[in-house]
Structure formats: structure tokens, C-alpha cells
N, C-alpha and C positions, 0 to 999 in steps of 0.2 A: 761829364767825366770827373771823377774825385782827382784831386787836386795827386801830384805825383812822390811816390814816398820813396824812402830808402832801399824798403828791403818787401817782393812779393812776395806769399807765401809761398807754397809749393805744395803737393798732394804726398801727404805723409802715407798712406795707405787706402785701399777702396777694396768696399765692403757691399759684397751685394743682399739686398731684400731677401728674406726667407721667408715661401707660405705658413701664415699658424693659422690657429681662429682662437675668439676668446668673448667675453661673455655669452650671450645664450646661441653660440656657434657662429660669431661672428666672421665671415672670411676675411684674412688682413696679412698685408705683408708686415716682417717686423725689421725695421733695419738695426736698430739702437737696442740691447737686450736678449739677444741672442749668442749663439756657442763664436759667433767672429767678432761681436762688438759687445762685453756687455754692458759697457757703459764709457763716456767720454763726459768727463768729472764738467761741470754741472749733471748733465744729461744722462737720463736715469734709462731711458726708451723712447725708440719713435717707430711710430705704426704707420703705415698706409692704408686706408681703405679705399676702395675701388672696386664698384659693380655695378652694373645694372639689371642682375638677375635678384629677386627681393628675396628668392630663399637664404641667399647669400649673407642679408644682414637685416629681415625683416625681425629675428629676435632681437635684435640690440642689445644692450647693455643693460637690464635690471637693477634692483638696488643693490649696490656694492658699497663697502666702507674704504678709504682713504684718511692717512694720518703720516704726519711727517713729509710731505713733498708738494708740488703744484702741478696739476692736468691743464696741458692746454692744446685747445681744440679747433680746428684750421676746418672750415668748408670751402671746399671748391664745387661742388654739388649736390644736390637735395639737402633735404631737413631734419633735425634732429632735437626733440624736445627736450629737456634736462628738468627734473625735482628734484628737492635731497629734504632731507628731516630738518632745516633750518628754516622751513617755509618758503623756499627759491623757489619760480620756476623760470624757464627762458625758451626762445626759440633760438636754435643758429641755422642760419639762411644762407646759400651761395653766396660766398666773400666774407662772410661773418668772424671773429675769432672770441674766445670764449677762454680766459685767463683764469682759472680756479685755484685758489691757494687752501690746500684740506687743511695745513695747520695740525690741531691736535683733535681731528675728529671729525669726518662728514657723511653721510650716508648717501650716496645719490645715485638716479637712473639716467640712461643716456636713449632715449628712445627713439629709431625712424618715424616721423609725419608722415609717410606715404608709405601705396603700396607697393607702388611700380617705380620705374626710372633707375636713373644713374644715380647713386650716393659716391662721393670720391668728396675725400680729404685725408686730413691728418691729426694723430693725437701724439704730444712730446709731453714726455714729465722729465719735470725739471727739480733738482733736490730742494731742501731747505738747505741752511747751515744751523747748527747745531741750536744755537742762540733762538730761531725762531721756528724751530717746529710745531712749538706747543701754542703758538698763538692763533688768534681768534682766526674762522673760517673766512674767508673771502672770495665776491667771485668777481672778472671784470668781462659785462658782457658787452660784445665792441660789434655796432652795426657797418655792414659793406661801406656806407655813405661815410662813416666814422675814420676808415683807415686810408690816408692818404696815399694818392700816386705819384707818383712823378715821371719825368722824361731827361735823364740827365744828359740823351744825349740821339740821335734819330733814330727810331727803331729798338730803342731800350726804353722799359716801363717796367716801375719798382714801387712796390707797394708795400710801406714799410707800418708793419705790424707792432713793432716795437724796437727801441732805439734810435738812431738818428742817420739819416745819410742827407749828406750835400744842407746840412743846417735844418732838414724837416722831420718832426718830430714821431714817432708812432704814440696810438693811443693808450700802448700799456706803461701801465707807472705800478713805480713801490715795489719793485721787484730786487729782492736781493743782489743777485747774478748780474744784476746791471746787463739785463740780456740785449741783442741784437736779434731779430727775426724779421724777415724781409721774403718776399715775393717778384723774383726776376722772370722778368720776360722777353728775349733777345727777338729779335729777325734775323734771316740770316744772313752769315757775314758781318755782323753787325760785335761788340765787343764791351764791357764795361768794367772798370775799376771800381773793387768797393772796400772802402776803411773798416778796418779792424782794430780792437784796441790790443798793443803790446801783449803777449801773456796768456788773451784770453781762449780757449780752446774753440774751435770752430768748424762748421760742416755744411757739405753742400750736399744736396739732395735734389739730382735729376729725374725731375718726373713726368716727364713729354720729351722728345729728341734729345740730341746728344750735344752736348759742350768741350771745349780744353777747359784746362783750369789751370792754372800757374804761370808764370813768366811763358812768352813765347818761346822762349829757346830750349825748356826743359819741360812745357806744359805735357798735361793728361789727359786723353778723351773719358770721357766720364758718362755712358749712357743710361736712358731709359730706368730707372731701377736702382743705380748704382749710388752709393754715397761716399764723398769721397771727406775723408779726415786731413785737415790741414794743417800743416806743419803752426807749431804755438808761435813760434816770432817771424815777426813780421808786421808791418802797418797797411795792407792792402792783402785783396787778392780779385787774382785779373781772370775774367770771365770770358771768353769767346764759343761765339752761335758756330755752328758747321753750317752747312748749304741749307740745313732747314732749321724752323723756327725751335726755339726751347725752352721750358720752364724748367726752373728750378726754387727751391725754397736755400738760403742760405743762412743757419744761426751760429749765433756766437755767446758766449757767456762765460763769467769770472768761475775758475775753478776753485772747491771750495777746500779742495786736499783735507778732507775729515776722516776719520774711517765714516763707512756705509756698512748699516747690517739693512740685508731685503728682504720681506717674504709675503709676495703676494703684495698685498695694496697696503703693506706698509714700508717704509724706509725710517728705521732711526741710525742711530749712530751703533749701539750696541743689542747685542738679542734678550739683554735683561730687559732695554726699552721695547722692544718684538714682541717678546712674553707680556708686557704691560698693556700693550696695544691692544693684543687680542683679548684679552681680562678686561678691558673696558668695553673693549665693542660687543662682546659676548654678553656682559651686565646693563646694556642698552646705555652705556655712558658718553656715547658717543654725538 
């Protein structure tokens, strides 16, 4: 258990999953990027995918351009290949995460390895800040073995993707947003406290059984599907399992307070830089 702070957050608002689909008919819920959320300053969108029917998601994701933000890609199950025109290629594998920073230019495919089975994870874009969108591509591809777990406390295991909890470190670095991303996993009845830093905007996303969330005396059930928005100050926030087991993903990250112009798979700051974007990608400058 994190050490005990002043002030827990509380569940500023909860926003439920919306079916879309999106590249070559991908089925997906969208939490982050829709008409109730469209965005929580870093955090530009967050998808769910989840199926085991391959019609579902056997077209994947083809070559798309990205510029101006960073894609990052959570499996919880099956495989998914990734190319892009910088010569990359990768596998991500149940428990894998896959940190792409597009910078000013990247062209890449995100493709199922199988034909059959469950695919179930997560994709979150996270902005740049103004200062580095135009910088070189990068990608950090992070094997299951690579992301540390923990037990901070009996029947709680956290598996920290990026950022820090209880002194241990995740494997993503160089990230603007100074993000926090984390993998909880309660038993039931069982509870956890997790540090936050001052300021930064923050979300939890249940996606297996149901949790409270907030101080016990004002907490919020938050199920299956549900993302719940966290009040910004605060040095913690308190997690508890109901009678059955729960996951959830919990992030956090420095807001960048920029303007945001969006459209499609770009994000700059203004539509003069939009209009630029697509003028480069169009003249293969990408």
C-alpha cells in the first residue's frame, strides 16, 4: 500500500465506451474521443478492442499516416504485427506494450497474426507539446518479460507500464507527459492506493468486474466498460475490488494546456499546421 497522502481523488465524472470501428472495419469500443469525452488534456483517445470473432478485426489497420502525437498499444490478447516506411517492423504479444511517438511523419500498419482467437487490448494517443511534434519518429517496443509487476499488498498485482509506483520503475522513458500507465488487478475485497502526481489529469478504465473508486465515504462504483475521470488534485487514488475479481488500466499524465487542432491522424496545434500535414503526406514526405 502507497504510503498515506493528504487529499484522495474523487470521480470527477464517468463516461461510458461507445461501439465505432475504424481502420479496415475494425470493431472497438471508444472511450477517450467521442461526442462524451473528447479528450482529457494530454489524452487525445482511448479504444478498446475486444473479440474473438476474426471478422471483427481480421482487417486491422493498413498503412495509415500519423504526425503530431504518440500511439500506444496495450495487448492483453492475440498478435498484432506493426511496419511503417522507416523500415520498423515488430510483433506485440499478450502483455506486450508498444510506445510509438509519430513526431513529424510516420506511415504504418497495425496487422492481426492470426486467424482465429480472442484479440483484446488497448490503443491511447497521447499528444505532443508544441516544442516536439516535428521531431524524429520513435517507437519503444516493451516485451511482457520487460514490464515489471508487483504485489504491493495480498491479492493486489500492478503492472507498471510506465511511470513509477512504490519506487518501481516502468519500461517507457522520454515521454513528454511524464506519463503514469499501470495495470491493476484486485481480488475481491481486497483494495489499493495508488500515487498521483499534483495537477496531473488522470483515468481509470474498468475492464473486467466492477470497482469503487475514491475515498470510502464518497467512493464510486465504476463498471465493466466504464471510465471514470478523476478529480486533478489530489496525491492518490483509492481503489477497491466488490465481491469479485477486477481489472482495470489506470493513466495519468502532465496536461499540456495548448490549443489542439485534430483531423484524422493528425494533431498540431493550429489547421494551418493540418493543412501542412496533409501537403506533406500527400507529396510522400512523410
Amino acid at each position: 500500500m502507497n504510503a498515506t497522502s493528504t487529499h484522495t481523488r474523487q470521480v470527477a465524472r464517468v463516461v461510458r465506451g461507445q461501439p465505432t470501428s475504424d481502420g479496415a472495419g475494425v470493431k472497438l469500443t471508444r472511450v477517450i474521443g467521442q461526442r462524451e469525452l473528447d479528450m482529457l488534456d494530454p489524452f487525445l483517445m482511448l479504444d478498446e478492442f475486444r473479440s474473438d470473432q476474426a471478422g471483427d478485426y481480421i482487417g486491422g489497420f493498413p498503412d495509415h499516416p500519423h504526425r503530431g502525437f504518440e500511439t500506444v498499444t496495450y495487448m492483453l490478447a492475440g498478435r498484432m504485427r506493426h511496419h511503417d516506411n522507416q523500415g520498423n517492423s515488430g510483433l506485440l504479444t499478450p502483455g506486450s506494450v508498444q510506445w510509438m511517438t509519430a513526431g513529424r511523419g510516420i506511415v504504418h500498419s497495425e496487422m492481426p497474426e492470426q486467424q482465429d482467437g480472442l484479440m483484446w487490448g488497448f490503443q491511447l494517443w497521447v499528444n505532443l507539446p508544441a516544442a516536439a511534434k516535428m521531431c524524429a519518429p520513435r517507437y519503444q517496443d516493451i516485451a511482457p518479460e520487460s514490464i515489471p509487476e508487483i504485489q504491493p499488498a495480498p491479492g493486489v498485482r500492478v503492472r507498471v507500464l510506465a511511470g513509477s509506483v512504490d519506487g518501481v520503475e516502468g519500461p517507457v522513458s522520454g515521454v513528454a507527459v511524464d506519463p503514469l500507465y499501470v495495470d491493476v488487478s484486485l481480488a475481491p475485497g481486497t483494495r489499493f492506493s495508488l500515487s498521483l502526481k499534483p495537477g496531473h489529469n488522470a483515468f481509470a478504465y474498468v475492464y473486467a468486474g466492477s470497482a469503487h473508486i475514491g475515498a470510502a465515504d464518497a467512493s464510486q462504483r465504476i463498471d465493466r466498460g466504464d471510465l471514470a475521470v478523476l478529480e486533478r488534485d489530489g496525491d492518490d487514488v483509492l481503489i477497491a475490488a466488490t465481491d469479485e475479481p477486477v481489472r482495470l488500466i489506470v493513466v495519468a499524465g502532465r496536461p499540456l494546456n495548448e490549443p489542439v487542432a485534430k483531423y484524422g491522424p493528425f494533431v498540431m496545434n493550429t489547421p494551418e499546421q493540418i493543412s501542412e500535414a496533409m501537403r506533406d503526406y500527400q507529396s510522400g514526405r512523410f
